[in-house]
LOFITOR-958003 format. One line per field, with one value per residue (C-alpha): residue number from 1; residue in three letters; x, y, z. Coordinates in nm, 2 decimals. Layout:
<recs>
resi <- c(NUM:...)
resn <- c(ALA:...)
u <- c(X:...)
v <- c(Y:...)
w <- c(Z:...)
</recs>
This chain:
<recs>
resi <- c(1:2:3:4:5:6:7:8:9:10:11:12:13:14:15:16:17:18:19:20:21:22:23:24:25:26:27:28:29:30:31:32:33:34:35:36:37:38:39:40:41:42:43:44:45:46:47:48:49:50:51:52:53:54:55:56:57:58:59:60:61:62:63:64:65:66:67:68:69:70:71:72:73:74:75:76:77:78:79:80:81:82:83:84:85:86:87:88:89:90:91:92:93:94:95:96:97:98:99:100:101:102:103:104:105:106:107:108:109:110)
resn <- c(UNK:UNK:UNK:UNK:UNK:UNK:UNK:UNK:UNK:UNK:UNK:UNK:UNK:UNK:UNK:UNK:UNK:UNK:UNK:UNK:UNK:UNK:UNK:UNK:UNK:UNK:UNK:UNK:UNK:UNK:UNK:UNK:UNK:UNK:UNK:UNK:UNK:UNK:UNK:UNK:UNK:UNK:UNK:UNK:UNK:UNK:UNK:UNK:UNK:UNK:UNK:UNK:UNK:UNK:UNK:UNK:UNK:UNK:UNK:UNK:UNK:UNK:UNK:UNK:UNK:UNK:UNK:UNK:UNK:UNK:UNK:UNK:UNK:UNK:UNK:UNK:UNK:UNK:UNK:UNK:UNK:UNK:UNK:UNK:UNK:UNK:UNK:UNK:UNK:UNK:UNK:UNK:UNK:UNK:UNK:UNK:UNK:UNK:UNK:UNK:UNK:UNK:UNK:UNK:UNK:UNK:UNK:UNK:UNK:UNK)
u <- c(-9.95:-10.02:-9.77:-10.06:-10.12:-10.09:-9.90:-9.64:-9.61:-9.59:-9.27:-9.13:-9.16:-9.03:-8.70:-8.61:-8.63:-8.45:-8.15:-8.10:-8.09:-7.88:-7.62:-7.66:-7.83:-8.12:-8.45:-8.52:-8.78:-8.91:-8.99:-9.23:-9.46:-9.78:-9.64:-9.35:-9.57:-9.84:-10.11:-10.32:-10.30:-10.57:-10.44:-10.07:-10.23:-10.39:-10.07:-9.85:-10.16:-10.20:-9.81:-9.76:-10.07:-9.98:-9.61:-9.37:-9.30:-9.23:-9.18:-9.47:-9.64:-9.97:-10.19:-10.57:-10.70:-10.99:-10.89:-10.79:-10.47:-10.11:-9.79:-9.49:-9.24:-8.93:-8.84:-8.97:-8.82:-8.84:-8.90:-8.80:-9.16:-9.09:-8.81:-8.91:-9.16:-8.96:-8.72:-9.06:-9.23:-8.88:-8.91:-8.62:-8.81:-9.11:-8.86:-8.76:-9.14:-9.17:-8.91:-8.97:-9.31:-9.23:-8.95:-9.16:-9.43:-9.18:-9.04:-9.38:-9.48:-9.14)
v <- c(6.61:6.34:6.05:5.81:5.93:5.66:5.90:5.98:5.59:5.54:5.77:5.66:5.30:5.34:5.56:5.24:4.99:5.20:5.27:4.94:4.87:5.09:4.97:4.66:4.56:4.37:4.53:4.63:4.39:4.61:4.87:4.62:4.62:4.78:4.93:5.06:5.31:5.31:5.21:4.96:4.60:4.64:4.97:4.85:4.57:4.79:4.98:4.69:4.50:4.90:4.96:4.60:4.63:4.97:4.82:5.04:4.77:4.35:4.06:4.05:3.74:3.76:3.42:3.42:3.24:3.22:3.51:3.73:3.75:3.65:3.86:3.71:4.03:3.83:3.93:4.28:4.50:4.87:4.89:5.07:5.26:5.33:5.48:5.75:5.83:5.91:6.10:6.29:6.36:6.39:6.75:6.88:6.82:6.99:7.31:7.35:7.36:7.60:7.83:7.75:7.90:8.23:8.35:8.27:8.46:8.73:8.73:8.80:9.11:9.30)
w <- c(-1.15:-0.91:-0.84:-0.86:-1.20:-1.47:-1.69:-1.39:-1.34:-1.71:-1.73:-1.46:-1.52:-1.87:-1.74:-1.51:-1.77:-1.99:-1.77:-1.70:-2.11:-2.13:-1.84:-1.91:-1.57:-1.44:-1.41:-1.01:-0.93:-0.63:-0.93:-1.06:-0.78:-0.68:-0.33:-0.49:-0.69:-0.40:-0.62:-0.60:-0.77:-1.03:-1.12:-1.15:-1.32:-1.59:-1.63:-1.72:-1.95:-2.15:-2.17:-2.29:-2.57:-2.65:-2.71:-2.49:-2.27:-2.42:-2.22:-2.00:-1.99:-1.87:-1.80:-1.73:-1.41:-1.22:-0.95:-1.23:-1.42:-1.32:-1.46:-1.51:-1.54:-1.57:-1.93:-1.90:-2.13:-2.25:-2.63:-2.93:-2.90:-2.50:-2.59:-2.83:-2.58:-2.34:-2.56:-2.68:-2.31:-2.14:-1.93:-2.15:-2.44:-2.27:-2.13:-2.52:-2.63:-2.41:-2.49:-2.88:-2.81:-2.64:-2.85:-3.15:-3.00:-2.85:-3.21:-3.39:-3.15:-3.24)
</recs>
């Protein structure tokens, strides 16, 4: 899949935020850029706005002007929902589908 894809950004977004929650540390501003995930700004824009409405990320505060929205990320923060995601798409997760599947199937041919 490619980086740029808002799915890869997504996850990868949501395992920062939620490492620092869990240690206790401040959210890596450079993480919260466009260039860091070599996108551009309307796309990262998008990605914030839909992970915020969707409500896997909080603390975005997002003001209207006339050259298109400002984002205040100060308070950004991984929530409850973000975090079963990730538990849900982590690659483990995906491996142990995987594995479920073929010794179910390997199980039914015997």
């Amino acid at each position: 899949m490619p980086k740029d894809n808002y799915h890869v950004i997504a996850y990868r977004l949501l395992t920062h935020l939620y490492a620092c929650l869990k240690k206790g540390a401040p959210v890596d501003r450079a993480v919260l850029t466009a260039s860091y995930f070599k996108v551009s700004e309307p796309y990262w824009k998008h990605i914030l706005k839909t992970l915020s409405q969707d409500g896997y990320i909080a603390g975005i505060l997002i003001c209207p002007t006339l050259n298109g929205d400002m984002f205040n990320t100060q308070n950004i923060a991984i929530t409850h929902k973000g975090i079963v995601f990730l538990s849900e798409n982590s690659p483990f997760q995906k491996i142990k589908k995987a594995v479920t599947y073929i010794v179910e199937r390997f199980l039914r041919i015997s």
